[in-house]
C-alpha positions in Angstrom: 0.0 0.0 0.0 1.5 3.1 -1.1 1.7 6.0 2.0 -0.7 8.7 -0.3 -3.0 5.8 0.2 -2.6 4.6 4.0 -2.5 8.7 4.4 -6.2 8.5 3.1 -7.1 5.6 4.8 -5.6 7.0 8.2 -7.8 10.0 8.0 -10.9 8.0 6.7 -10.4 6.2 10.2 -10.4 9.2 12.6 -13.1 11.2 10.5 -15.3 7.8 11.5 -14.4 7.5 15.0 -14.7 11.8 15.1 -18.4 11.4 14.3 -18.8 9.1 17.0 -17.7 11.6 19.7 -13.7 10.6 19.4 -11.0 13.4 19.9 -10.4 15.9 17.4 -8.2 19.4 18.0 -5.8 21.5 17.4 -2.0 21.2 19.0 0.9 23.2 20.0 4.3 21.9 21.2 7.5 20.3 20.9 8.0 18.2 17.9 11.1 16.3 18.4 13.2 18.5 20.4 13.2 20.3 16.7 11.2 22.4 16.1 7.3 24.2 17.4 4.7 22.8 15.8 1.2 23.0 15.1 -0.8 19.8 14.3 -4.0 18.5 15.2 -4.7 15.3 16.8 -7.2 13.0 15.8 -7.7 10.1 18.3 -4.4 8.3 18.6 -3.2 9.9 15.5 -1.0 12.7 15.1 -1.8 14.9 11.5 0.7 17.6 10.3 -1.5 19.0 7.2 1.9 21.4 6.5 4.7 19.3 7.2 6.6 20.9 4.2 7.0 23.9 5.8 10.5 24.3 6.8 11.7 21.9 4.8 10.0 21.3 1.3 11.2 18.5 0.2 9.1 16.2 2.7 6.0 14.9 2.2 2.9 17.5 2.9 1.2 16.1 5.1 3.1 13.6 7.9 0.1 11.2 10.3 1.8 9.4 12.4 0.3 7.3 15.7 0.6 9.6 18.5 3.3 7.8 20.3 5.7 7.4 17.6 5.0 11.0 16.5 7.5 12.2 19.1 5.5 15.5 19.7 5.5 16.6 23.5 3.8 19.2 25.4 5.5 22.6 26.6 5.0 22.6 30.0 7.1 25.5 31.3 9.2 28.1 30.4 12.7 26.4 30.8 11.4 23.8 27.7 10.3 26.7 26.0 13.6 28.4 26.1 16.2 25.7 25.1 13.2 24.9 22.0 13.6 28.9 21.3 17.3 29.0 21.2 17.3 26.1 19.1 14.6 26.8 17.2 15.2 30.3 16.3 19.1 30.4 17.3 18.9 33.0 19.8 19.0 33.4 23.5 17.0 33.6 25.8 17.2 35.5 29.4 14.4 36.4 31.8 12.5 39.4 31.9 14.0 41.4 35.1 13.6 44.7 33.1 10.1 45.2 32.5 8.4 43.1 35.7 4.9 44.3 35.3 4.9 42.3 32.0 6.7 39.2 33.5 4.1 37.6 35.1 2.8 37.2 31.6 5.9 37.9 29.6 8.9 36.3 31.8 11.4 35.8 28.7 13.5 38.4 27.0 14.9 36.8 23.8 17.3 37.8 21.4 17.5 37.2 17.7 20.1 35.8 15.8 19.8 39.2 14.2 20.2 40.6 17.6 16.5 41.9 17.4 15.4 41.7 21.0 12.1 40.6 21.5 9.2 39.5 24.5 7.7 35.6 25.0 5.7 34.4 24.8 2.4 34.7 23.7 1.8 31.7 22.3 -1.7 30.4 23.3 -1.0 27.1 24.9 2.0 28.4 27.8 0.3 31.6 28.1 -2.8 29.9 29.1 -0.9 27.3 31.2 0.4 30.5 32.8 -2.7 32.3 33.8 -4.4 29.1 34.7 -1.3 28.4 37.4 -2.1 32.2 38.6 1.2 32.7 37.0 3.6 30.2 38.7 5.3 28.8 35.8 6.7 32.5 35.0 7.4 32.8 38.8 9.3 29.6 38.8 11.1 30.2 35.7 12.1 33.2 36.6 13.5 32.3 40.0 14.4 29.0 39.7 14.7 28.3 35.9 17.9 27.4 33.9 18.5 30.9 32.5 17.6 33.0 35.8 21.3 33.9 36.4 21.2 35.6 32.8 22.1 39.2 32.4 20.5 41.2 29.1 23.7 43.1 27.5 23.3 46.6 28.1 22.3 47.7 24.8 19.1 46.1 25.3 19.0 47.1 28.8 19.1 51.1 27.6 16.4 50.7 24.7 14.2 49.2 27.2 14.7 52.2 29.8 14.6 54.8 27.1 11.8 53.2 25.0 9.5 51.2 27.4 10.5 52.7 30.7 12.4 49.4 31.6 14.3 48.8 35.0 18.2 49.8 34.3 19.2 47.4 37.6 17.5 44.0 36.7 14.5 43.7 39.5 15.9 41.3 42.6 13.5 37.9 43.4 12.5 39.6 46.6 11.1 42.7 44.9 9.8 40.2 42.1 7.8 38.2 44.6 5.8 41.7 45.1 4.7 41.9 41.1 3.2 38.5 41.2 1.4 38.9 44.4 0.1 42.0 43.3 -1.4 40.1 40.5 -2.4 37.7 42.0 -4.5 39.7 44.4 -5.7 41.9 41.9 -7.1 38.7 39.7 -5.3 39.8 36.9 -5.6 36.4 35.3 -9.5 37.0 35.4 -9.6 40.7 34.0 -9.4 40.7 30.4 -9.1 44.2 29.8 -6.1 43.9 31.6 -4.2 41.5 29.9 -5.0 42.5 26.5 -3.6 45.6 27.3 -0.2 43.7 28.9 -0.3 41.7 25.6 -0.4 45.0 23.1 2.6 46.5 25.2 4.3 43.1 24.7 4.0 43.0 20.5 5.4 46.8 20.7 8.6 45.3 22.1 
């Protein structure tokens, strides 16, 4: 059986078991250790309808059982960052400079380019974020793998000048006060709010 075949015949089978109340949705994670990826999950089976995407020459679409599919979930922000500076070959450092925005926003990541930029607001970790009242930032910022990172200085004056950013990188003790503010506050339930943490985010 040729694989454009078994591709139909994979599909065929979750499209039946859909319409009798199976799983069907969109996904967002780590495919591989490689790369970020967007796929959708039918029951068992993992579907990549663009698989091409980075590289052309493989097939366009890729199903795979879920289990052999090697896609995992990201789960905090210390997976997100070593996928990032992979990914995008950058590097990542955590957001001491603009702490009003870290309890959404806890990663400050530069380019390749050397374009610096805020993460994430990808819908699946900021979600997992706000639904933890913002203890994976906390943790990742006080605990993580690239706390002990310090943005070069360049960045550090763009953001004072620019976005009214910290020039002394905020200490855990005065972080602690941001995220209890927020949490007492509800800022995880007040949408106005966070929409407007999430525009000031995209300026950066």
């Amino acid at each position: 059986m040729n694989s454009d075949h078994q591709r139909q015949q994979d599909l065929r089978c979750c499209a039946i078991s859909v319409c009798r109340g199976g799983i069907a949705k969109r996904v967002w994670g780590n495919l591989r250790h490689e790369y970020f990826q967007n796929a959708f999950q039918f029951e068992d089976l993992y579907v990549d309808v663009s698989n091409d995407t980075v590289t052309i020459t493989k097939p366009k679409v890729e199903i795979l059982l879920l289990g052999k599919a090697r896609f995992h979930s990201i789960s905090d922000y210390d997976i997100y960052g070593s996928l990032a500076e992979k990914y995008w070959n950058g590097r990542v450092y955590p957001n001491r400079h603009l702490p009003e925005l870290a309890v959404m926003f806890p990663i400050l990541f530069v380019s390749a380019e050397g374009n610096l930029q805020i993460h994430a607001n990808y819908q699946t970790i900021l979600c997992r974020n706000m639904q933890l009242d913002f203890a994976l930032a906390e943790k990742f910022l006080n605990k993580g793998r690239f706390r002990d990172r310090i943005l070069p200085e360049h960045h550090v004056k763009r953001l004072s000048s620019e976005f009214g950013g910290l020039e002394i990188p905020v200490s855990n003790d005065d972080l602690k006060k941001y995220f209890s503010d927020a949490r007492r506050t509800e800022l995880r339930l007040d949408a106005v709010r966070c929409q407007l943490l999430l525009d000031q985010a995209r300026t950066i």
